[in-house]
Structure formats: C-alpha cells, structure tokens
N, C-alpha and C positions, 0 to 999 in steps of 0.2 A: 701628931705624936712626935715631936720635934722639941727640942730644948737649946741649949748654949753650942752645943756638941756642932748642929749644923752648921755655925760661920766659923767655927775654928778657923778653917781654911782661906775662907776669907780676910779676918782680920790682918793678915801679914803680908797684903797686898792693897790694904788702904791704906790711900795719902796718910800723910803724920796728922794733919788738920780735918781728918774725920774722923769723929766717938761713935763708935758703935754702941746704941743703949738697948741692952735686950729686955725686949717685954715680954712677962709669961702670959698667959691666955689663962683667966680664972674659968674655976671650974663652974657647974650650973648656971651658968648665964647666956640669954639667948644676944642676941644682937642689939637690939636698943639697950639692954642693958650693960653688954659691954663696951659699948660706946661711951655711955654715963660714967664706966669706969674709967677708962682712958681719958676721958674729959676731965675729971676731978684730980688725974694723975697727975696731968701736965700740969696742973693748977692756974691756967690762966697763959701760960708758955704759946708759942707756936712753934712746931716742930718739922722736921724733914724726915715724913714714913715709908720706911721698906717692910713688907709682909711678904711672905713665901708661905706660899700653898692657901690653906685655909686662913692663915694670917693676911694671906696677901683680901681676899673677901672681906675680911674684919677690918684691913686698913683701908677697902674701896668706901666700905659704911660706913665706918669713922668719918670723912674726909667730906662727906656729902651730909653728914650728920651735923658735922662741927666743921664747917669749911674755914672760919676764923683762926685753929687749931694747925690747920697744915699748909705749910709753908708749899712743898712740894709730895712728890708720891711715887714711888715706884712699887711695881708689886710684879712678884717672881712666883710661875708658874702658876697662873690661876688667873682664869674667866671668870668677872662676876658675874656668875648668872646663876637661874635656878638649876637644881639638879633633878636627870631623866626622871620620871616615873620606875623607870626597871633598876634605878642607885638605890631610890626612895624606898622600893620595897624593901630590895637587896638589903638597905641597911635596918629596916625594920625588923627582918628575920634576923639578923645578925645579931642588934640590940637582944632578940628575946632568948635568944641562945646564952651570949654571952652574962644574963642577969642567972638565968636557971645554973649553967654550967659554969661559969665564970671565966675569964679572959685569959687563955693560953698564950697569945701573945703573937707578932706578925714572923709567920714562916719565913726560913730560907729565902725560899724559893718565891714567895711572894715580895720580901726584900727587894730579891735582884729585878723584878721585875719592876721596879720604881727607877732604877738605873737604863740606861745607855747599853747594849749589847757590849759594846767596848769598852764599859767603867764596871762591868759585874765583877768586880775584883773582892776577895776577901776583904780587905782595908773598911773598905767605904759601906758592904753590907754589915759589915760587924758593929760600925756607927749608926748605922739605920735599926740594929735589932738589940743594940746598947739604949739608944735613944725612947725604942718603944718599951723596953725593959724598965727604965727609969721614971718613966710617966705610971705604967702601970693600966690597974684596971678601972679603978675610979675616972682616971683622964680619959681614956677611952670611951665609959657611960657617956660622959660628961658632954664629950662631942659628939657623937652622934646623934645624942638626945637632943641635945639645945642647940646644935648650929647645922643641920639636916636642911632644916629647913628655911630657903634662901629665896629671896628676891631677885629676880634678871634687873640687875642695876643699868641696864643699857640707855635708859630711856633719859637718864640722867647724866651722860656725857660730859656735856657741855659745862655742868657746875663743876668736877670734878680740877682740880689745883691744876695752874696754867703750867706743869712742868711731873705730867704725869707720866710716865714710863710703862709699858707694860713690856716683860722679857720670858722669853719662853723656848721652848723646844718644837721645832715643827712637829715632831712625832707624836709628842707628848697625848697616851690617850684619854688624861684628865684635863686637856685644859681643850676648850674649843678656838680654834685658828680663826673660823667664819668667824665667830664672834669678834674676835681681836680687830678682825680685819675689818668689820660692820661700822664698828665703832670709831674705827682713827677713818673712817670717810667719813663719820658723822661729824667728827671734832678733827681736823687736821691740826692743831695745835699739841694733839698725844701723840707719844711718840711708841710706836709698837717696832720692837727687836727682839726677829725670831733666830735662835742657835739651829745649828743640824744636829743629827742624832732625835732621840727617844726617849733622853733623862727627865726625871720630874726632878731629880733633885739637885739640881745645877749651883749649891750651892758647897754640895761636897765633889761635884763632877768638873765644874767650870769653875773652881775660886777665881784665878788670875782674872780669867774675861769679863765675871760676872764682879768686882772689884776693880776692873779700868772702866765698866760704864757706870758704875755707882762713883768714881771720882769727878768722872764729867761732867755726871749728872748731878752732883752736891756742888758743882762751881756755878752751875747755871745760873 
C-alpha cells in the first residue's frame, strides 16, 4: 500500500546520473502475470530493479522470470520467501471482513508500528496513512487476494542478477534475517546489508543511507 509518496525522500540523495522510474503494481494480477506485465513494459529494455517490501518479492520473480530484463536487483525490506501459515490465515479473515465491511483503512497505531521506535514521528506516520489513503480499498483486495500467495524463491539463488542486493532492518518482524543469511552462504556473490533498528520502511526512515548504497550499487 505504497505509492511515489515512499522515495520522496530518497530522490534528493541520488547521484544526478540516477532516474528513478516508479512502477505501480497493477491491480488483480497474481505473479506470473505481473511479470508478463513488467516484461512487455520494458518492451525489450534491460533494466536496474529496486522493490521495497512486497515490490521488493515482485522484483525477485521478475528477475528469475525474465533474467535477460535485469541488469542488476536490489530489493528493500523483504525475504522472498513463502508466508507463515498464521499470515495466511490472518490475511484470509481480513480479506473476508474487509469485502463484507469494507476497508477502514491502516490504523495509527498500526502505522507506527511499521517504523523504528525512534522514527514513530508524526511526519513519516502521516506518509504511511496518506499512502494507504490514496490506494484505497480496491488496492488493498487486490493484494492480499493475488499476491498472498508466494513461493520461497531460495532454491533459486544462484540465477538471480550477479549484482543483487538485499537491505533490511535487523529487527524488521516482516522480513526473515535467517533467510537473508541462508541465502548469501548459498550464493556469496549477493550482497546482504542489514541497518539497526526495527523499521520496515527504511525508505522514509533511512533516505540518505539507503540512497549512498543504491549509488554504489547502480556504479557496479
């Protein structure tokens, strides 16, 4: 539930010879098919992908889908892997609530809780519950319905773009560490960088840091 809103902060901390090109995530489509869309996007192009959060999952399947298409890969705050059995439900009752009742929209309090103890600043929740405000309730269905349900892309490492990045939060309780960590002993060629703190959303938490390793990492 993320839109432009999230790299504001970043953009004015990339080199002058990075383009930020944001892609929105269409709605009802599951994973092969939003691959097929991002494939026909690019029209033939090869590109350098960043995703954050559930995008960052979209641009691991992409890249394994279409490895011709991606140049390199970084992806922020998110393990691709499957999700718990107790997410699976969780978001099963949620979806059936939210079709009966319809979408009130992400609390306060659940906001900050996407934050860092040290970034729960009015600022940055209010860009968190703008952002969920602006997608709505359709966007909402939309994900949970079609993109719930996920593959542990671990097994596939190794194809994955010689200049992959993964960057995270140690605390983060959405993204799994073991994983991260499983993975770059599988492939020492990826490069896994953990921040301190508890934020998921290090992209309005961390601009500067998370914008000097995405320079680095677009010279590679």
């Amino acid at each position: 539930m993320c839109n432009e809103k999230l790299w504001a902060q970043v953009l004015s901390y990339l080199h002058s010879s990075v383009e930020l090109v944001y892609l929105n995530i269409p709605r009802e489509k599951n994973f092969d098919e939003l691959a097929e869309h991002f494939n026909k996007l690019f029209a033939g192009d090869s590109v350098n992908l960043v995703g954050f959060s559930l995008g960052g999952y979209i641009a691991t399947y992409f890249s394994l889908r279409y490895p011709q298409r991606v140049n390199k890969l970084f992806v922020i705050s998110n393990s691709p892997t499957s999700l718990s059995s107790a997410e699976l439900n969780q978001r099963k009752d949620t979806l059936q609530l939210v079709k009966k009742y319809g979408y009130k929209g992400i609390s306060r309090h659940r906001a900050k809780t996407l934050l860092d103890a040290g970034s729960q600043i009015d600022r940055l929740t209010d860009i968190i519950l703008e952002m969920d405000n602006d997608l709505g309730e359709a966007e909402f269905i939309s994900q949970y319905q079609y993109t719930s349900n996920r593959m542990d892309l671990s097994a596939r490492v190794n194809e994955l773009p010689r200049h992959t990045c993964f960057y995270y939060s140690v605390g983060d309780s959405l993204v799994s560490a073991q994983w991260l960590n499983e993975i770059s002993k599988a492939n020492p060629k990826l490069s896994v960088i953990s921040t301190a703190g508890s934020g998921h959303m290090l992209p309005l938490e961390k601009p500067r840091e998370l914008a000097e390793y995405l320079n680095d990492w677009a010279q590679l």
